[in-house]
matplotlib code that plots the C-alpha trace (Angstrom):
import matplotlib.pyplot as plt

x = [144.4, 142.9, 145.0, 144.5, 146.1, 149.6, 151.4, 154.7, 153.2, 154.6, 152.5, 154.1, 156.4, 155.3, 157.8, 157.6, 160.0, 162.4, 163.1, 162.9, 165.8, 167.9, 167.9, 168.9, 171.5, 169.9, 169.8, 166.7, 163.0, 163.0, 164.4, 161.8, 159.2, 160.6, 160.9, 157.5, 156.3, 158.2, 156.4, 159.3, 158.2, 154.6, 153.3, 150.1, 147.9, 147.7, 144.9, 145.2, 148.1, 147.7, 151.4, 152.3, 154.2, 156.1, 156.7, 159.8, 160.2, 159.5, 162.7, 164.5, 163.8, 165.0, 168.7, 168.9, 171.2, 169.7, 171.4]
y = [7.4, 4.2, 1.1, 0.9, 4.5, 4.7, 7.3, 6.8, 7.3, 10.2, 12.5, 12.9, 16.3, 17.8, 20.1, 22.5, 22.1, 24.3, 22.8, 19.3, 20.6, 21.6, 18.4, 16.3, 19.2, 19.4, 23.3, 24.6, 23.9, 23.4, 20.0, 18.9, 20.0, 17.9, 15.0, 15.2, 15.9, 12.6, 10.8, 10.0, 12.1, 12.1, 15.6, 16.8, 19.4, 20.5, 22.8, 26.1, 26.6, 26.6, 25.0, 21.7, 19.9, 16.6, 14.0, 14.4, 10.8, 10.8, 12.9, 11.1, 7.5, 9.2, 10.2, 6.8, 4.4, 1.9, -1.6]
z = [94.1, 92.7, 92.2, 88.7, 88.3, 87.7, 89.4, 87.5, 83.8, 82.6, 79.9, 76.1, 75.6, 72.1, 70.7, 68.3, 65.1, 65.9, 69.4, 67.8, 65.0, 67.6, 70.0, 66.4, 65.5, 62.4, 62.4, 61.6, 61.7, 57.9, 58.1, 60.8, 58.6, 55.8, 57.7, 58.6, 54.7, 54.2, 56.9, 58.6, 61.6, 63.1, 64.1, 65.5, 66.0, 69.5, 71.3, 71.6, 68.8, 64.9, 64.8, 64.4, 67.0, 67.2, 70.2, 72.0, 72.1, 68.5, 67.8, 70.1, 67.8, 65.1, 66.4, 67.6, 65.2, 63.3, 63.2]

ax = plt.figure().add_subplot(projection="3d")
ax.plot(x, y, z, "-o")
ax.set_aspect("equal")
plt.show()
């Protein structure tokens, strides 16, 4: 391993919306995809699926509280 590499750096967990509505107990994947529609919520196209996804640490900012 090279110096410059970081062996710590962790890679980004994309969810689908339906696992994204149930970490913010908001029920279905419906309200995800209305978030999203908003552009309150990133989501991306991933290889290899024809469904959008969104980052876990994405969802995550949102359930945090804003001050």
């Amino acid at each position: 391993m090279k110096k410059s590499e970081t062996p710590t750096k962790q890679r980004e967990e994309f969810l689908p919306f339906t696992e994204a509505a149930k970490l913010l107990g908001s029920g279905n994947h419906t309200r995800i995809a209305q978030l999203v529609k908003q552009g309150i919520l990133p989501a991306y196209t991933l290889p290899l699926t024809d469904k959008l996804r969104v980052r876990k640490s994405d969802v995550f900012r949102l359930a945090q509280p804003t001050h």
